[in-house]
C-alpha positions in Angstrom: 51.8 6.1 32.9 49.0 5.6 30.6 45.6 5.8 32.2 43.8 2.1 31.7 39.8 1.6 32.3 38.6 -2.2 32.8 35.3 -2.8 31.8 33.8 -6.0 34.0 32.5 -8.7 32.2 29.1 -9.5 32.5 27.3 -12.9 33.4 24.8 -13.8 30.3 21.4 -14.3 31.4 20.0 -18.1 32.0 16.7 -17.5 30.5 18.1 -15.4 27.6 20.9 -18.4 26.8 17.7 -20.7 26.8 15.9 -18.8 24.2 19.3 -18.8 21.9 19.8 -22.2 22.2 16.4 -22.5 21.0 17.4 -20.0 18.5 20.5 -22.3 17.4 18.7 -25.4 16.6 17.8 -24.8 13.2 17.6 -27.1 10.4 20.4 -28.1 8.4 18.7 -25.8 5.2 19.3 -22.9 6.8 22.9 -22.3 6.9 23.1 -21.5 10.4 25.7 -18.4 10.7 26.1 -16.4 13.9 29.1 -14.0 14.2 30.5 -12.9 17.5 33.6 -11.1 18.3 36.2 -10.9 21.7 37.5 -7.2 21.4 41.0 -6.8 21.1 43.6 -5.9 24.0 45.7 -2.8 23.7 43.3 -0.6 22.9 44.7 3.3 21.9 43.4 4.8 24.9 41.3 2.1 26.5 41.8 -1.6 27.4 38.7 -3.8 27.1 38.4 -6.6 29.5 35.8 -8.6 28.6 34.8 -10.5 25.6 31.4 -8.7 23.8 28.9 -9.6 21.0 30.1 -7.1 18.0 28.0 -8.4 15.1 25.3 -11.0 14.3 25.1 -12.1 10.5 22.1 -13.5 8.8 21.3 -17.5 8.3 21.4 -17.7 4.5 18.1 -18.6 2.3 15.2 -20.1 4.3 11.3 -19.0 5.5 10.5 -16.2 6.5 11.6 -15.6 10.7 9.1 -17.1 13.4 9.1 -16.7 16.7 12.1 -17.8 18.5 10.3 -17.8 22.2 12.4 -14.6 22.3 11.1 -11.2 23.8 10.4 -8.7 21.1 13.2 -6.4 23.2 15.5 -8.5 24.4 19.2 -7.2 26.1 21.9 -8.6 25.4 24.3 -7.7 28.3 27.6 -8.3 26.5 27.7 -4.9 24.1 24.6 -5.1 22.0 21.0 -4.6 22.3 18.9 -7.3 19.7 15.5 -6.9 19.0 13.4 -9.9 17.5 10.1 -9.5 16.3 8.0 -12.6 14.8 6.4 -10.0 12.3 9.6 -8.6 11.1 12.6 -10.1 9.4 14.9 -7.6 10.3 17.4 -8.0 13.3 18.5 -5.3 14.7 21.8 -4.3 17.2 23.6 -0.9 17.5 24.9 1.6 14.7 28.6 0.3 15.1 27.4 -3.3 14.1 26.0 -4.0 11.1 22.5 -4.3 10.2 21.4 -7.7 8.1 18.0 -9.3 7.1 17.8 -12.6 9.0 15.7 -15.5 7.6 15.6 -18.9 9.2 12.8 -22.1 9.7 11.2 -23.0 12.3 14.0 -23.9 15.2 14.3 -27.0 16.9 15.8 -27.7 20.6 19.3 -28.8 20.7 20.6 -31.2 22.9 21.9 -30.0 26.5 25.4 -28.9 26.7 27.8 -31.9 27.6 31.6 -31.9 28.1 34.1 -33.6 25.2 36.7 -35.7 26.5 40.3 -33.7 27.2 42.1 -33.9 24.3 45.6 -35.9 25.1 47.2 -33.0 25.7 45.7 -31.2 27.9 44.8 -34.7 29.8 48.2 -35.5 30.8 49.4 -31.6 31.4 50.1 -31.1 35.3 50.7 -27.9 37.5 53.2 -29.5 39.7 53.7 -25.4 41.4 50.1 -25.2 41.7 49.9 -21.5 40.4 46.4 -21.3 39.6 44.1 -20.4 36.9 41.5 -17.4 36.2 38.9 -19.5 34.8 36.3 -17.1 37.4 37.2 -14.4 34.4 36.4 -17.3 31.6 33.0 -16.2 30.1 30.3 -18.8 28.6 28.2 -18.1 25.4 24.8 -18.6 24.3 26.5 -22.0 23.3 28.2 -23.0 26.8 32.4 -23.0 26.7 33.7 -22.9 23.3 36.2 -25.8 23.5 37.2 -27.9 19.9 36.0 -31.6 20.2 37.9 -32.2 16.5 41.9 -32.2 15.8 44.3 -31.2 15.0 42.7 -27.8 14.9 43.0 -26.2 11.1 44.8 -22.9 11.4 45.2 -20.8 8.0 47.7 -17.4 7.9 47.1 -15.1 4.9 50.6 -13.9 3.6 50.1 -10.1 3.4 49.9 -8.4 0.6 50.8 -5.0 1.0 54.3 -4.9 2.1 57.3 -6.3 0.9 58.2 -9.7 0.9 60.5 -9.6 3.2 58.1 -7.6 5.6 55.7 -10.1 4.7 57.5 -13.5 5.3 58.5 -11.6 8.8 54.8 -10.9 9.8 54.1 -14.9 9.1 56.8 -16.2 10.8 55.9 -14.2 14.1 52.4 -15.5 13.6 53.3 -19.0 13.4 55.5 -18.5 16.2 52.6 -17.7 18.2 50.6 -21.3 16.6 53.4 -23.3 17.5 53.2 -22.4 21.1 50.0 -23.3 21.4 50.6 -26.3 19.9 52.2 -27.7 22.6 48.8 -27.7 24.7 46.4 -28.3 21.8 47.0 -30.3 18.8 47.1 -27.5 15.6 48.3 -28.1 12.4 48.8 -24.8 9.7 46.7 -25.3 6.8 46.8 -23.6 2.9 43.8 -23.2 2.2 41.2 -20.6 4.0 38.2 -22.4 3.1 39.5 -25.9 5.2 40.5 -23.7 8.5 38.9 -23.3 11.7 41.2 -20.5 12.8 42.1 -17.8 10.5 44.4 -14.7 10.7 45.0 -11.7 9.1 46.7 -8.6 8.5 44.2 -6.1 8.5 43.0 -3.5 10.9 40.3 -4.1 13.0 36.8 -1.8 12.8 37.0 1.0 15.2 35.7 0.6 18.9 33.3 2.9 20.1 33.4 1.9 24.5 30.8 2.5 26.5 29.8 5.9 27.5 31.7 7.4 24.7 31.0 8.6 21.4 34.8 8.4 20.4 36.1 5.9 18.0 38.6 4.0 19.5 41.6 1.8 17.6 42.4 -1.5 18.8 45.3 -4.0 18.0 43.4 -7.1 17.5 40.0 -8.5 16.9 38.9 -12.3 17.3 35.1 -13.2 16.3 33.4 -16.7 15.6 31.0 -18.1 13.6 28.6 -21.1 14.5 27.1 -23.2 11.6 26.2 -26.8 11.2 27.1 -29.7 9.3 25.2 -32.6 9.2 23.3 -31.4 11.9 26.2 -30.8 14.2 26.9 -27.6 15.5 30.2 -26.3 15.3 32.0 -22.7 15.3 35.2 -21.2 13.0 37.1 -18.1 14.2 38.8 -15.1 12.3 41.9 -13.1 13.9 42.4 -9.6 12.7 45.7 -8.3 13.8 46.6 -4.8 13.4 49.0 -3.7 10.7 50.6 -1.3 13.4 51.7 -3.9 15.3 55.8 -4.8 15.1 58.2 -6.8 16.1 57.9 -9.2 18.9 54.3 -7.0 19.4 52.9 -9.4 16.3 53.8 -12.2 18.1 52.3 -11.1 21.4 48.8 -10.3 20.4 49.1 -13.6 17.6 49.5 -15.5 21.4 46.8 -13.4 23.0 44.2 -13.7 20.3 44.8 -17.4 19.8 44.0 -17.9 23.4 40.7 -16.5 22.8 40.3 -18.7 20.1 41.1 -21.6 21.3 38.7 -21.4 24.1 40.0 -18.6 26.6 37.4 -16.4 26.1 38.2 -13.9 28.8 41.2 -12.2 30.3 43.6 -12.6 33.2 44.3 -10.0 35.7 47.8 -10.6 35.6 50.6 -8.9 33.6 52.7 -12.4 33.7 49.5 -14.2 31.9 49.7 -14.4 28.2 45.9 -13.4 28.1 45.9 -10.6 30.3 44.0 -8.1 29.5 46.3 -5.1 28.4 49.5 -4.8 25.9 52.6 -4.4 28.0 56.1 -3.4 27.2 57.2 -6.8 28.2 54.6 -9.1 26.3 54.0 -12.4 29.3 54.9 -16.1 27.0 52.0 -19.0 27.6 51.9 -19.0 31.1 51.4 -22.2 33.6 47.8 -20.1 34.4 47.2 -19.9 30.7 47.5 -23.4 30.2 45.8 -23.9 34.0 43.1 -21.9 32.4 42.7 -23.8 29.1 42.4 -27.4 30.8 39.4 -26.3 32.9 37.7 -24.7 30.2 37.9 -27.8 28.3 36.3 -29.9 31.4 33.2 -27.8 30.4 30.1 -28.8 28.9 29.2 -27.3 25.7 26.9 -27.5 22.6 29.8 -27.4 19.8 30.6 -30.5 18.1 27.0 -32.6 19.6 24.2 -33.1 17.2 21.3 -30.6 17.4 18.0 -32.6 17.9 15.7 -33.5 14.8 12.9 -31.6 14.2 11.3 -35.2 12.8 12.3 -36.9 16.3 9.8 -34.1 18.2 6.3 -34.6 18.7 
């Protein structure tokens, strides 16, 4: 039996979810970009249980960086360490994420999170067996839950490229499998072009893991990560999939299901092998579960910061 480790996830810290907030509300010249990433199940050796911060991008053209009412060494408890410094304009996290130059205005407050109303969907589903949810294992970001206010949610598939056709037209169909699932809970529609999406997904192999306490590189089968930016002053977020090219058969399909729960708002795992998102590949691979779905509808009763206006820096005195 293959040995499994289960890291815990970690509760982010109120002050420090303050001070990003702050951090978010940028003006609309910035470009706001912010990349984040839930690490895949089905690790080679390891399974990953919680979602973690992997990367953090830089906010296009803009003044030099101010202070964000962010410590100089702050911890981020979720995988990476940040350090901000009002002097500098360097941002800083570990060696397996990417180091960028970070330029941004003077921020601005945004409004407190707030919930959306339930899409229709999810506001007529009903448990009639009552089995339950694992929204305790759900976790908030910096931005509160990260639930879609807009719809039909735009998902794009890349075709791949380097295999056959016929391998290729099988990889898309088991992906679009897995989007038409979810489309019974949450209105999606498949989408041509990348640049339209808010969910895309590729075939490519994710960066290498290196887990806690280890210096050993570590392969995964999947890797979701999102991005927040604004548009006319509204925040909003988009996500990328990367599913591993050694994935097959109804495996595709499995971890398409898996990541797509992440990206639609399940950003956490279940405990349980018959859950879609549990947190481990399985021989078996669970379908959407009545606790995935459970799961989905409470997440989306919570408030959030995606798709509200951030507040005008011309409205504050």
């Amino acid at each position: 039996m293959r040995n499994k480790r289960q890291y815990p996830i970690l509760k982010t810290p109120k002050k420090l979810i303050r001070q990003l907030l702050a951090a978010l509300g940028l003006s609309i010249s910035t470009g706001l970009l912010i990349i984040f990433s839930n690490l895949g199940y089905g690790g080679a050796t390891a399974v990953l249980g919680s979602p973690q911060v992997e990367q953090v991008a830089s906010w296009g053209m803009g003044e030099p960086l101010r202070s964000w009412g962010l410590p100089k060494w702050s911890k981020w408890r979720h995988g990476a360490l940040v350090i901000v410094s009002p002097s500098s304009s360097t941002l800083w996290v570990p060696a397996s994420v990417s180091q960028r130059e970070v330029k941004a205005t003077s921020p601005s407050p945004s409004l407190p999170p707030k919930p959306h109303p339930l899409p229709f969907t999810l506001a007529q589903w009903q448990d009639n067996t009552n089995s339950g949810d694992y929204f305790s294992q759900v976790t908030t970001t910096q931005v509160g839950y990260l639930v879609w206010s807009q719809f039909p949610i735009k998902v794009y598939v890349e075709t791949p490229k380097a295999v056959s056709e016929k391998q290729a037209q099988a990889w898309v169909s088991s992906v679009l499998q897995a989007v038409q699932e979810w489309s019974a809970y949450l209105p999606l529609t498949v989408v041509q072009q990348p640049e339209v999406a808010d969910i895309s997904i590729f075939r490519k192999a994710p960066p290498l893991q290196i887990s806690p306490g280890s210096n050993i590189p570590r392969a995964r089968s999947a890797q979701t990560t999102y991005e927040l930016y604004t548009n006319n002053k509204v925040l909003f977020h988009r996500f990328n999939i990367l599913l591993s090219p050694s994935q097959t058969g109804d495996y595709i399909q499995a971890a398409a299901r898996h990541e797509l729960g992440h990206a639609l708002g399940i950003w956490g795992h279940s405990p349980l092998q018959t859950d879609a998102l549990y947190f481990s590949q399985v021989r078996n691979p669970a379908s959407i579960s009545l606790r995935d779905v459970n799961t989905l509808k409470r997440v989306y009763q919570q408030p959030t910061t995606l798709g509200w206006p951030l507040v005008d820096n011309s409205k504050i005195n």
